[in-house]
C-alpha positions as CSV (number, residue, x, y, z in Angstrom):
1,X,29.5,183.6,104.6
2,X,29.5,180.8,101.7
3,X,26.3,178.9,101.8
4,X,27.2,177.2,98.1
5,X,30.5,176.1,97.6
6,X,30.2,174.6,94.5
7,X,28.1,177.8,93.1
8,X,31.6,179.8,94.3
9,X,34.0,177.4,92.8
10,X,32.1,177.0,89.5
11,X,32.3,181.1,89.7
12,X,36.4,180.7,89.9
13,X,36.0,178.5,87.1
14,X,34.6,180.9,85.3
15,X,36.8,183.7,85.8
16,X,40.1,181.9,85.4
17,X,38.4,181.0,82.3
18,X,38.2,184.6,80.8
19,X,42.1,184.5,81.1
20,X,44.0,184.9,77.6
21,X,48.2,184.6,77.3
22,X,48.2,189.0,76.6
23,X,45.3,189.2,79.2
24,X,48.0,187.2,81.9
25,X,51.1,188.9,80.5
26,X,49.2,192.5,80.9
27,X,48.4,191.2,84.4
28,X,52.2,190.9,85.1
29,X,53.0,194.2,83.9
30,X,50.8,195.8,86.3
31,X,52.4,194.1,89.1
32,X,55.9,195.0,88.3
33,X,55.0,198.2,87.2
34,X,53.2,199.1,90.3
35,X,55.8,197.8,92.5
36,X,58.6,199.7,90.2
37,X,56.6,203.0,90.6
38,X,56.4,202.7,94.8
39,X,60.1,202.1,94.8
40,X,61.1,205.2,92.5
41,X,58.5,207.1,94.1
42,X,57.3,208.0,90.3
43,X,54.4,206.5,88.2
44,X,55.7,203.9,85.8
45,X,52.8,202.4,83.9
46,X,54.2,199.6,81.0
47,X,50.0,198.3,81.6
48,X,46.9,198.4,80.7
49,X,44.1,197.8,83.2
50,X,42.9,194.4,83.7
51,X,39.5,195.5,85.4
52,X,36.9,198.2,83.9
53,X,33.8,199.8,85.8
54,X,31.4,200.7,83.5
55,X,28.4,202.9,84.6
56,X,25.6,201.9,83.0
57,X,23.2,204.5,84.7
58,X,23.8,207.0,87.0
59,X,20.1,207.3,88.4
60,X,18.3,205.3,90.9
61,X,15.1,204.7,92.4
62,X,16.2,205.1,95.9
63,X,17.5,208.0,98.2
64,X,19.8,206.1,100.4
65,X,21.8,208.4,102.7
66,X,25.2,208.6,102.2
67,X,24.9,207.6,98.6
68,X,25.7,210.4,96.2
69,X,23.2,209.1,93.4
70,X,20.7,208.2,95.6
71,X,20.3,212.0,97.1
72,X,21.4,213.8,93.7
73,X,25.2,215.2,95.1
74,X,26.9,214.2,92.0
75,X,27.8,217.0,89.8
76,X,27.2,215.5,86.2
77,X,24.3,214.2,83.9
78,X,22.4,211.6,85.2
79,X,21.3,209.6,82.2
80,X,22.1,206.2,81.1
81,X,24.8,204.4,79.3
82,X,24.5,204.2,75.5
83,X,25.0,200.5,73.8
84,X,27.4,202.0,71.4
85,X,29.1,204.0,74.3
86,X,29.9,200.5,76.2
87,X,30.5,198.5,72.9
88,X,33.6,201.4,72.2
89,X,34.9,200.3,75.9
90,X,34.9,197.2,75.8
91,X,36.6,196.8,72.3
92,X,39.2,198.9,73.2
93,X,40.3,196.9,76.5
94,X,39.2,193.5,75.3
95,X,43.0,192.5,74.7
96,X,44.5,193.0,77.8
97,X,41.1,193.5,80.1
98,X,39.6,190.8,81.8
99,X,36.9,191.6,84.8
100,X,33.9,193.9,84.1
101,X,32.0,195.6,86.7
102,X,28.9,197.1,84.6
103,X,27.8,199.8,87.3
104,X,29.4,202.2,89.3
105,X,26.8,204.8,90.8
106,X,23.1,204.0,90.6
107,X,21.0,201.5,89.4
108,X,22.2,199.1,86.6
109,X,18.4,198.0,85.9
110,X,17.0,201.2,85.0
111,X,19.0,200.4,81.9
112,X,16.7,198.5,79.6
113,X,19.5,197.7,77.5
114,X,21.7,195.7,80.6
115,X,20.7,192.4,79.4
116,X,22.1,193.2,75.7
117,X,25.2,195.2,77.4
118,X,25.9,191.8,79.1
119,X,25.5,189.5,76.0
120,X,28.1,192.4,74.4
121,X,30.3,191.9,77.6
122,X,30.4,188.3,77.5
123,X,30.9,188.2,73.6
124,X,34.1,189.4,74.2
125,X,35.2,187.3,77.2
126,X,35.2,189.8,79.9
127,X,34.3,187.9,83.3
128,X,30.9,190.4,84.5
129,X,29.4,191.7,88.0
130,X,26.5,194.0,88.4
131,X,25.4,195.3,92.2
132,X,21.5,196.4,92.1
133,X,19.3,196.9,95.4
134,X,16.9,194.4,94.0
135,X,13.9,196.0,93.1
136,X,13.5,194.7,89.4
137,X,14.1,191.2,89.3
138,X,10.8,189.7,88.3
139,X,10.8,186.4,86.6
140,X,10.6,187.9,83.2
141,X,14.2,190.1,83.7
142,X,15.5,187.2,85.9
143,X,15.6,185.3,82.6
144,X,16.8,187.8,80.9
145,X,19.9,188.4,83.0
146,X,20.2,184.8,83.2
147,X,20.6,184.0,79.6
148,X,22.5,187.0,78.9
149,X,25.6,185.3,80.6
150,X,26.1,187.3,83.7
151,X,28.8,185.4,86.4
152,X,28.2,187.6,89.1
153,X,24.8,189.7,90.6
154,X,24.9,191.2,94.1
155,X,22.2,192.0,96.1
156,X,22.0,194.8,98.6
157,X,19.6,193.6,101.5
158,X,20.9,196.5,104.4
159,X,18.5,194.5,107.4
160,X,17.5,191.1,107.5
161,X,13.8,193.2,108.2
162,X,11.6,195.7,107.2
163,X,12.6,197.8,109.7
164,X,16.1,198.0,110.1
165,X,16.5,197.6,106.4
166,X,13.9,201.2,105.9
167,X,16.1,202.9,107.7
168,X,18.6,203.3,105.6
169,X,17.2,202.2,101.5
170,X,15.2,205.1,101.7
171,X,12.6,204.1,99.4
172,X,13.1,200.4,98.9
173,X,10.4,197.6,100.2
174,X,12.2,195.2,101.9
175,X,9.4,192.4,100.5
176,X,9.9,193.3,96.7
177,X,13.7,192.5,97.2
178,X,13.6,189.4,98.9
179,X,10.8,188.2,96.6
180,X,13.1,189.1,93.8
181,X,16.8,187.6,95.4
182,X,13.8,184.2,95.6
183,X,13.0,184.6,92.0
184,X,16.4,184.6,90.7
185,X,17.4,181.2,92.4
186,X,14.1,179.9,91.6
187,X,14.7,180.9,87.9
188,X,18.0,179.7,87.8
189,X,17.2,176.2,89.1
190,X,14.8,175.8,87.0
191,X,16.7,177.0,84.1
192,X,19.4,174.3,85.2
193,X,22.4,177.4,85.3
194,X,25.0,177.5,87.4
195,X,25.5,181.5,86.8
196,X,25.1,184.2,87.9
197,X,26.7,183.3,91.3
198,X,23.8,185.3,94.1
199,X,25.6,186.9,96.3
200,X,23.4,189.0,99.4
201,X,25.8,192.2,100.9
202,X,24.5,193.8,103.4
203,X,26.2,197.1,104.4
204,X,26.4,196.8,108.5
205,X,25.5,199.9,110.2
206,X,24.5,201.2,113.6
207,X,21.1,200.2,112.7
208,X,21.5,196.4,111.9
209,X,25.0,195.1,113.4
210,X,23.2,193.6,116.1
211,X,21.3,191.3,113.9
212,X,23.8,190.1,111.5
213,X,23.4,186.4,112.6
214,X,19.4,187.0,111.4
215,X,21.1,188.1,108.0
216,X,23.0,184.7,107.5
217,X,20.0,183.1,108.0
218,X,17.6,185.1,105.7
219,X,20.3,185.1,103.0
220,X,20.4,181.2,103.0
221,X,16.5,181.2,103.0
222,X,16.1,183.6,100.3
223,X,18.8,180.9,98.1
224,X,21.4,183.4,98.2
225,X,25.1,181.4,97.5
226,X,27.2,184.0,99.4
227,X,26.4,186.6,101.8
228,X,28.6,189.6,102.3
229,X,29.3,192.2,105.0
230,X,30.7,195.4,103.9
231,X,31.8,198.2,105.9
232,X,30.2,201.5,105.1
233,X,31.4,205.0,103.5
234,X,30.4,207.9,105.2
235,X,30.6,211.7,103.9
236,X,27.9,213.3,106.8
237,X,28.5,214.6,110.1
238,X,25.0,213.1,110.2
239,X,26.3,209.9,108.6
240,X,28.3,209.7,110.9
241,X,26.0,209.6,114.0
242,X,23.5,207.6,112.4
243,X,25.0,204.5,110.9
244,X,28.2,204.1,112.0
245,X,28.6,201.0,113.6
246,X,30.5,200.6,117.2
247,X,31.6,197.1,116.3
248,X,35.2,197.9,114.9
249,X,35.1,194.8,112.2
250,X,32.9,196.6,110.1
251,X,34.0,200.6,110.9
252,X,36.5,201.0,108.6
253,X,37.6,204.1,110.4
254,X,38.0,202.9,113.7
255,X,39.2,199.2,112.2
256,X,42.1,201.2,110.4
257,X,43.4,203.2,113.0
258,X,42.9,199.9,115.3
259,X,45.3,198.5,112.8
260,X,47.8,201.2,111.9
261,X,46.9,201.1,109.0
262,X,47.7,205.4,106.8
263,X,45.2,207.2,104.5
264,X,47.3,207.3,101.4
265,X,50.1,206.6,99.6
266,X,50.4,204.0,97.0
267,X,47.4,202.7,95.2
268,X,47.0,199.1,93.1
269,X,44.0,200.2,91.7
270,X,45.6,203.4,90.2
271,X,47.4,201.2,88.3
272,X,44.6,198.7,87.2
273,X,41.4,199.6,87.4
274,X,39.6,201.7,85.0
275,X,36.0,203.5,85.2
276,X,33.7,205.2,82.8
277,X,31.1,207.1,84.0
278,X,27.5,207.1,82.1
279,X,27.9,210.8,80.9
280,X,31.8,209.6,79.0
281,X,34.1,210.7,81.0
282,X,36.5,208.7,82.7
283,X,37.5,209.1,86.9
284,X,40.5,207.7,88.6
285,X,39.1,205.2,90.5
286,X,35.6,204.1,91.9
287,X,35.9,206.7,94.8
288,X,35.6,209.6,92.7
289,X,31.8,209.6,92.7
290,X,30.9,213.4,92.8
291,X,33.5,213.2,90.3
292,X,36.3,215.7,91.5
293,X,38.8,214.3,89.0
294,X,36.8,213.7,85.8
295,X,38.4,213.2,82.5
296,X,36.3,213.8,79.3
297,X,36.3,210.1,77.1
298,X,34.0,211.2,74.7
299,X,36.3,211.9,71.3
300,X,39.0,210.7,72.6
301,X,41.6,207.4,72.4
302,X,40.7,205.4,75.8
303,X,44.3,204.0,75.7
304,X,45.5,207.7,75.9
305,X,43.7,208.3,79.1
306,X,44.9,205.7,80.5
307,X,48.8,207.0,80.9
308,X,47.8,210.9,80.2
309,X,48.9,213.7,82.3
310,X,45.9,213.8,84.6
311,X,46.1,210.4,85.3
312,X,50.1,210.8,86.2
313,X,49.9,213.1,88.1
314,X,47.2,211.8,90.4
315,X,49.4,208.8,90.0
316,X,52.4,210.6,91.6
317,X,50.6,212.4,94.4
318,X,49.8,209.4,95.5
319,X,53.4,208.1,95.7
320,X,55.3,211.5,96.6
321,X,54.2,211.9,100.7
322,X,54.7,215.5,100.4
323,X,51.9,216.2,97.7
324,X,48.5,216.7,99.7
325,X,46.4,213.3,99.4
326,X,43.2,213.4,97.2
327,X,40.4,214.0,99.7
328,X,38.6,210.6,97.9
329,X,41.2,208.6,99.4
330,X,40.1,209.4,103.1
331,X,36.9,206.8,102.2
332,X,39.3,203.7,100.5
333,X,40.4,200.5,102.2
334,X,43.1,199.7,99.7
């Protein structure tokens, strides 16, 4: 749902704006190699990614269910990002990468440093997103994010109530959020700046898909510019029960099947996206959240990791049917 059009084409603007002659040649080479590698059935990789997720903490304030940061499932240090950890990154993609996602799991904010990771981000071109659940953007750090540079901030607002959004941000206060989505449009008009672009997402669950047309009208009162519906991820048996909705739009399981649509097989993202985890090490894609497929970054050449054996071979199970498929795959829409 666009409520600000201009806000979203300004945003394009942006973006297309981040684009370089190697960055756009890069780009190409992923397409070709990707559609080389599903024809041979082997990974071919001339590329280097064009997107990066970069964690820049790994801890959050909430205990959302089936959220592996928010209930402590993930198997690795829960700290945050360093400065110079990002500032390694971000040099060593800067050529050929274009679109930065500075979180992965938990919650960007609790990094004091986000602001000065974003001035470092946009310093050298990268177009940048970070997803929070809302709970810290008071005037003070709306300012903050603002003149860093940010393009994009998203806003998770699970209910368009108290209620229905308690019952599954375990933790959050519904009022604190929407005061906060308020305060950044407020701060941004006044500051006269067309970025970040506000977007509200509201994961739609057994709990809320009956009130989705209340959503669309709290997100256009709170100022958001776009509101998005997301379908959600569920690990639980008791997941399952709880929040999966019956509307098949937004169950990705029962939408899928609907649709024909097989777990597996080929991936784009396997061939460019990139994400660093908090602790330095470096997962396959943003679905490996426990990790089960970690490879270590600190010490080590990122443009190595990129086409080493680990990440081949998770490459080629992908395209060779008979290999098992990586049970992280079961949860993607790609």
């Amino acid at each position: 749902m666009i409520f600000n059009r201009t806000a979203l084409f300004q945003d394009r603007v942006r973006l297309m704006k981040t684009l370089s002659f190697h960055r756009l040649l890069n780009y190409i080479k992923i397409l070709a190699s990707f559609r080389i590698s599903t024809l041979l059935k082997y990974p071919v990789v001339w590329s280097k990614p064009f997107s990066l997720n970069i964690e820049t903490a790994s801890i959050c304030n909430l205990k959302c269910p089936e959220c592996a940061a928010g209930m402590g499932k993930t198997n690795r240090s829960r700290k945050l990002a360093e400065y110079r950890y990002v500032k390694e990154i971000l040099s060593a993609h800067q050529k050929h990468s274009f679109y930065c996602n500075l979180y992965f799991q938990g919650e960007p904010f609790l990094n004091p440093e986000l602001p000065e990771i974003i001035k470092l981000a946009k310093s050298c071109k990268f177009y940048t997103v970070v997803s929070t659940n809302g709970h810290f953007l008071t005037e003070n750090i709306c300012r903050k994010i603002i003149k860093s540079g940010l393009d994009r901030l998203i806003v998770s607002i699970d209910g368009p109530d108290d209620h229905s959004y308690s019952l599954y941000r375990q933790g959050g206060l519904f009022e604190k959020v929407c005061d906060g989505v308020m305060q950044m449009a407020l701060v941004k008009k006044r500051m006269n700046r067309k970025n970040p672009l506000l977007v509200i997402q509201m994961l739609v669950n057994k709990k809320n898909e009956k009130r989705l047309d209340d959503a669309v009208k709290l997100a256009n009162e709170l100022g958001a510019d776009v509101l998005n519906f997301k379908s959600m991820q569920i690990y639980t048996e008791t997941g399952k029960n709880e929040f999966l909705p019956e509307t098949y739009k937004y169950n990705r399981y029962k939408n899928r099947k609907r649709r024909g649509i097989k777990i597996g097989g080929p991936c784009f993202r396997i061939w460019s996206h990139m994400v660093y985890t908090s602790d330095e090490r470096v997962v396959p894609c943003c679905y490996d959240k426990i990790p089960d497929f970690a490879i270590k970054a600190k010490g080590t050449n990122y443009g190595d990791i990129w086409k080493s054996e680990s990440m081949q071979r998770f490459r080629y199970n992908l395209l060779d049917k008979h290999h098992n498929m990586p049970g992280i795959c079961s949860n993607c829409r790609e």
